[in-house]
C-alpha positions as CSV (number, residue, x, y, z in Angstrom):
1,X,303.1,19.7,20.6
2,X,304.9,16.4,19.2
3,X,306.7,14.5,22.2
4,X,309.6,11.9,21.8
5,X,308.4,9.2,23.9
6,X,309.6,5.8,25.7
7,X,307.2,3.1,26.2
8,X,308.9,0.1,27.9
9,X,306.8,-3.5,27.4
10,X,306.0,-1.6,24.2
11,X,305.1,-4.9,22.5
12,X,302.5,-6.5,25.2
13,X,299.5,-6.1,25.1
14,X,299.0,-2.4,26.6
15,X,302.0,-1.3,25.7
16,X,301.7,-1.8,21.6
17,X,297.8,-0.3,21.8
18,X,300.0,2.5,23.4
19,X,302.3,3.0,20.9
20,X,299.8,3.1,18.1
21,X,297.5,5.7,20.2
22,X,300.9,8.0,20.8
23,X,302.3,7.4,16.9
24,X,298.7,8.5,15.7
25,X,298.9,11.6,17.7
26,X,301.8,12.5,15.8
27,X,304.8,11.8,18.3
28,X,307.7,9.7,18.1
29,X,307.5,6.5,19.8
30,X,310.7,4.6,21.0
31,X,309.5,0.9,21.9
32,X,311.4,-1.2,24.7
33,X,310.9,-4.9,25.4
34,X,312.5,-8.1,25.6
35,X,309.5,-10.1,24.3
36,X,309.2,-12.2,27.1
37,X,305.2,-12.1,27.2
38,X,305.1,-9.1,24.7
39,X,304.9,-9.9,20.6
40,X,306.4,-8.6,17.9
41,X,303.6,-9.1,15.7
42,X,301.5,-6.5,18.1
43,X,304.1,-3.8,16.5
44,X,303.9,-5.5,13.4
45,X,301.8,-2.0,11.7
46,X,304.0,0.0,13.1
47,X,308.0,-1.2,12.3
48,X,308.1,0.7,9.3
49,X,306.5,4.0,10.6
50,X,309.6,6.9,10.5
51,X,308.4,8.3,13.8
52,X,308.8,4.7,15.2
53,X,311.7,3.0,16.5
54,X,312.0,-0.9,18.1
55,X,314.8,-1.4,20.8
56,X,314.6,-5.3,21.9
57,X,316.2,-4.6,25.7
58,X,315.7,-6.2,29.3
59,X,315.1,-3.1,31.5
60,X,316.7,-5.2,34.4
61,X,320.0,-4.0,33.0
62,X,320.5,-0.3,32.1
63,X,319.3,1.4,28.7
64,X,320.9,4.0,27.0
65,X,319.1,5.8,24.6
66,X,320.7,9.4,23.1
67,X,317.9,11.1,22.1
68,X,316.4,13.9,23.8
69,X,313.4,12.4,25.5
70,X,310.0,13.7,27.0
71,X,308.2,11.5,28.6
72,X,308.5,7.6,29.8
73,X,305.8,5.0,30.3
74,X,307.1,2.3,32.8
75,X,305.1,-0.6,31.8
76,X,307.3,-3.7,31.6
77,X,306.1,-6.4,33.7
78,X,304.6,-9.8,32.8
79,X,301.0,-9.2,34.1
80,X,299.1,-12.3,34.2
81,X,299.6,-15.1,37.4
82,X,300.2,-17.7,34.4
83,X,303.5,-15.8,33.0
84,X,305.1,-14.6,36.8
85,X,304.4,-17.5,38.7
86,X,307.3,-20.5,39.1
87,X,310.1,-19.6,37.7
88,X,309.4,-16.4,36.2
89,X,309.1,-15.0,39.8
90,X,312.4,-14.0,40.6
91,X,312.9,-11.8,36.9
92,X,309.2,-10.3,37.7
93,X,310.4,-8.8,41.2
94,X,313.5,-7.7,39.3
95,X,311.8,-6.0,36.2
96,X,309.6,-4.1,38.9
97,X,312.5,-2.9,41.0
98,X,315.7,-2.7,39.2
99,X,313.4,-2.0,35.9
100,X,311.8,0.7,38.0
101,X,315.4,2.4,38.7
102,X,316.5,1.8,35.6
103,X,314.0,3.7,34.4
104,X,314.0,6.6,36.8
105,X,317.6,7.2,36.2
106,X,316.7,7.7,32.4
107,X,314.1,10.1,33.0
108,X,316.3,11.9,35.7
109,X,318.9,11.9,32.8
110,X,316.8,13.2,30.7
111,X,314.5,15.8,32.2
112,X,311.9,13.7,31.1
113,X,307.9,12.9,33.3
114,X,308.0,9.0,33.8
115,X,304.8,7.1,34.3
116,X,304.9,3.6,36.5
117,X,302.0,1.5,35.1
118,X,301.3,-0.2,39.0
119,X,298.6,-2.3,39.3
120,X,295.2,-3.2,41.7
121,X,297.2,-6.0,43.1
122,X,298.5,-3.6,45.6
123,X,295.6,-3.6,47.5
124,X,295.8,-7.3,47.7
125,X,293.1,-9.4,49.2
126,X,291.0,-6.0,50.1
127,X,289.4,-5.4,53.4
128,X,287.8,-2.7,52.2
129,X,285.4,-2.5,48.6
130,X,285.5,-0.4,46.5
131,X,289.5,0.2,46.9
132,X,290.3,3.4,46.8
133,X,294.1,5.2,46.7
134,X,294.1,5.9,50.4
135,X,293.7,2.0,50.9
136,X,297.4,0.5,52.0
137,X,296.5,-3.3,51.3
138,X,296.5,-6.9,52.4
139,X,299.3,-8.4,50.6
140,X,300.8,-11.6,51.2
141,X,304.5,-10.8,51.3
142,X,305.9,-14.6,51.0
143,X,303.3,-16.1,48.5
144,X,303.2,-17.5,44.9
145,X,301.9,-14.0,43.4
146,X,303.9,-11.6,45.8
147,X,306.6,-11.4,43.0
148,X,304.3,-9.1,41.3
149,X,302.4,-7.6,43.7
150,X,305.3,-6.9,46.5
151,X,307.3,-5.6,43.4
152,X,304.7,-3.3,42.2
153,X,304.6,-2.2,45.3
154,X,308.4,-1.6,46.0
155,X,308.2,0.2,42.6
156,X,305.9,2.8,43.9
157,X,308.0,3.5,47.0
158,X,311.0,4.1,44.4
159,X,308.8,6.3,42.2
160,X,308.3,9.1,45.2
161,X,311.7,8.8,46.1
162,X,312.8,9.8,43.4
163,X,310.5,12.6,43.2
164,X,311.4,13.6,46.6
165,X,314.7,12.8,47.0
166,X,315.8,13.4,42.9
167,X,313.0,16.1,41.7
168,X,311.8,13.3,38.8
169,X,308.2,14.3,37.6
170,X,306.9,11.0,38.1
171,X,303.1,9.6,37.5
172,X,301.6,6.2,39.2
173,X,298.3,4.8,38.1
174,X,297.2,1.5,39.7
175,X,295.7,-0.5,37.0
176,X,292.5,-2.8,37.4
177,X,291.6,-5.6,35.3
178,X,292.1,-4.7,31.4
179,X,291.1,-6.2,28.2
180,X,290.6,-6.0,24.6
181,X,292.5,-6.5,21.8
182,X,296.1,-7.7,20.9
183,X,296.1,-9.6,24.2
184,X,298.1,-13.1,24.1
185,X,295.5,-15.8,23.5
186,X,298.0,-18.1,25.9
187,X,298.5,-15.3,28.6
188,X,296.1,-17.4,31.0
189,X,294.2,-14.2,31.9
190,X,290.5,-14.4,32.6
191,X,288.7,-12.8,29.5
192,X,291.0,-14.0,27.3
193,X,290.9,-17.7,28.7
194,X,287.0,-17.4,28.3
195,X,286.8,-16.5,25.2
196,X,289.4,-18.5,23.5
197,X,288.1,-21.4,25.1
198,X,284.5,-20.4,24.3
199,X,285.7,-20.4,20.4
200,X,287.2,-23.6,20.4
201,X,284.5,-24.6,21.8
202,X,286.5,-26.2,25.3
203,X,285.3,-26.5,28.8
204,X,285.1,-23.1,30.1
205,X,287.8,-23.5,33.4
206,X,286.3,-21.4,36.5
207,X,288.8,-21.1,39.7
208,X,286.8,-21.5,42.7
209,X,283.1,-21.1,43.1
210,X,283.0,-18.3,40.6
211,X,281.1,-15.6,42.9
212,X,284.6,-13.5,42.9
213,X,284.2,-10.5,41.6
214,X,286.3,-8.5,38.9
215,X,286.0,-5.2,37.2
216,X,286.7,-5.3,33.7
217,X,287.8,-2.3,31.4
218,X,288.2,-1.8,28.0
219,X,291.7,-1.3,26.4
220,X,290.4,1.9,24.9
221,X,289.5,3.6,27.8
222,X,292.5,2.8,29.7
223,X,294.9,4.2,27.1
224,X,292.9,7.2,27.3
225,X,293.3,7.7,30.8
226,X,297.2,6.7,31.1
227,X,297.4,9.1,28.6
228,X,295.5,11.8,30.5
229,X,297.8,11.4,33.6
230,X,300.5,11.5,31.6
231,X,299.8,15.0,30.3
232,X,298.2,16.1,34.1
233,X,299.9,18.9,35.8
234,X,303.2,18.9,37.2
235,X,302.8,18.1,40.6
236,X,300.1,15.7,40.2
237,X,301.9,12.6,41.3
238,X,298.8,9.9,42.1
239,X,298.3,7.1,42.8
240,X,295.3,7.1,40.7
241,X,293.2,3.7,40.0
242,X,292.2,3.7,36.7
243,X,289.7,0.9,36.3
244,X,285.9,0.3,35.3
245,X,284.0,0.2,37.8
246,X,281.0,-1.6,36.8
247,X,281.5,-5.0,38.8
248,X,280.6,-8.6,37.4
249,X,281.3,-12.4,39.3
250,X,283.3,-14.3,37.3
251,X,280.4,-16.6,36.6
252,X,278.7,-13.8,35.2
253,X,281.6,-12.9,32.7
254,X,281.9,-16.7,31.9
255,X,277.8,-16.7,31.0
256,X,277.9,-13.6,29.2
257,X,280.5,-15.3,27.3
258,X,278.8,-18.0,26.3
259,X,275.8,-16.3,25.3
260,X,277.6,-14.4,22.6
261,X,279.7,-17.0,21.3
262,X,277.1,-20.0,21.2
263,X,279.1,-23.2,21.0
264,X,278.9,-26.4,22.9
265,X,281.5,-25.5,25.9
266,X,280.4,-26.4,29.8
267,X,281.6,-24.7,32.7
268,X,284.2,-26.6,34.8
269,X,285.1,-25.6,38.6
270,X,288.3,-26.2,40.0
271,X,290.1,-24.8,43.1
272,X,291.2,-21.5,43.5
273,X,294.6,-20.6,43.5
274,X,296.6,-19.3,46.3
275,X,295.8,-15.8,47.2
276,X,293.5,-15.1,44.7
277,X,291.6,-11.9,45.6
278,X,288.1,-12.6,45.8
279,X,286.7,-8.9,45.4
280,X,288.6,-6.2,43.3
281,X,286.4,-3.1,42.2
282,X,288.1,0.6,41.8
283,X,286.8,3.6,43.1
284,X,287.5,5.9,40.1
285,X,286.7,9.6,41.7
286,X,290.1,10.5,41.6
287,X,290.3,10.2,38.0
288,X,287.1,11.7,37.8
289,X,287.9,14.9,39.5
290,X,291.6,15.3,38.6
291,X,291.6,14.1,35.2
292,X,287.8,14.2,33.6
293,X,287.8,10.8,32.9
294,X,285.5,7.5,33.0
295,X,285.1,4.8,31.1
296,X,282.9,4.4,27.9
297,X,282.6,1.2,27.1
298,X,280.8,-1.3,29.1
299,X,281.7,-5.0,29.1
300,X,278.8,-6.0,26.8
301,X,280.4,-3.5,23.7
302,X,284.0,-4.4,25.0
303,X,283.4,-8.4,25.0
304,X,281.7,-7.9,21.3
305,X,284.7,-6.1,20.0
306,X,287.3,-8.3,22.0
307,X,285.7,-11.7,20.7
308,X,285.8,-10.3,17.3
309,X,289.6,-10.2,17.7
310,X,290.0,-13.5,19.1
311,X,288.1,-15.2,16.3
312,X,290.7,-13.7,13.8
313,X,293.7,-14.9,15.7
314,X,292.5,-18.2,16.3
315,X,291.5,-18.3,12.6
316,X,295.3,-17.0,12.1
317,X,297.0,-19.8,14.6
318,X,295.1,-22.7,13.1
């Protein structure tokens, strides 16, 4: 059955694969976002679909919509250190928590299941690896990327209030690194740093010594599975971690990287940033068991189809 559906940060770079997955499926798709690290031309095959509607809205202030709606996925937040950090950090704390309320008022309003895209930077620097949902964290509540993480994490604890204290059918997965394409080639995150810089054939920029460790999944498989918990029974609240769990050093992404694109870049060291996580790998069996999901493609197919991608937008900037 055909849902009407709200996807907030509709035009970043999950958000707008989102919205094509959910149009193709046959639903309609009402898209929310301010732009601020989203971009209109991610939406760009989709503005003159009929079952697809564009609202450009901060969620920081309320949102009234007057169509029936079904279902909500809560993914506005910039995402990347780059576009929270300074002085974004104040509206990033507020897009988690008054975004978060916002949003759960709407569904409330509406009868409708919201989803609240959190993320692995819960978990903070981990003391335990892999991280699984039972793990509280080691989060630095006062430093230069608690604006994200402490709001994520405030967002949650609104998400089961409402659900106990309101009756919302909420959803929470916690996100772990993500890529592929329509990601901002200036959004400073890791892969997309690499490759871009691999292309244009720039020093490669390492943070650190390099031996951190990330997991990395592909766009594809996430949407599958956000979609999944989505669609899980009632009741079925999560958190769930929905990651790949293959793990890789960030010298090893940077290499493999280089191998495929060829090129005359170097790798460069410089220091790490302030409480950079220095481990991050999820353990998945919850999505396994509850929701008959892994991921399917590994980093070598996902970095193929990724740097594809960035070779036609660079093409496209210059």
């Amino acid at each position: 059955m055909t849902k009407t559906i709200v996807v907030t940060g509709g035009t970043g770079f999950l958000g707008s694969n989102l919205c094509e997955r959910l149009i193709s499926e046959g639903n309609t798709v009402i898209c929310v976002d301010n732009n601020y690290t989203g971009r209109l031309e991610n939406i760009n095959s989709l503005l003159n679909h009929p079952n697809f509607r564009f609202i450009e809205h901060d969620i920081i202030n309320y949102l009234k919509i007057d169509n029936n709606i079904d279902q909500i996925y809560n993914l506005a937040c910039p995402a990347s250190p780059p576009a929270y950090q300074g002085k974004a950090a104040i509206m990033t704390t507020k897009t988690s928590v008054f975004g978060a309320i916002n949003m759960l008022e709407l569904a409330k309003e509406k009868n409708a299941t919201i989803l609240q895209a959190s993320t692995s930077e819960v978990y903070g620097e981990p003391l335990i690896h892999p991280q699984d949902e039972e793990y509280r964290g080691n989060v630095n509540p006062i430093g230069i990327r608690a604006c994200y993480d402490e709001g994520k994490r405030c967002a949650e604890s609104l998400f089961f209030d409402y659900y106990r204290e309101e009756g919302v059918d909420i959803k929470v997965i916690r996100i772990f690194n993500t890529y592929g394409p329509k990601m901002d080639p200036k959004d400073g995150r890791v892969v997309s740093n690499f490759i871009c810089q691999a292309l244009s054939n720039e020093d490669i920029t390492i943070y650190g010594d390099g031996l951190q460790t990330r997991s990395f999944c592909y766009v594809d498989d996430l949407i599958e599975v956000i979609i999944r918990m989505m669609n899980s029974p009632t009741g079925f609240t999560g958190p769930v971690n929905t990651g790949n769990p293959g793990e890789f050093t960030i010298l090893e992404l940077a290499q493999k990287i280089l191998l495929k694109v060829g090129g005359t870049s170097k790798l460069v060291y410089k220091p790490l940033p302030g409480d950079d996580p220095t481990q991050r790998r999820p353990n998945i069996s919850l999505a396994k068991n509850k929701l008959n999901w892994e991921p399917k493609i590994q980093l070598d197919e996902g970095l193929d189809k990724t740097i594809n991608y960035f070779s036609n937008e660079l093409k496209n900037i210059k």
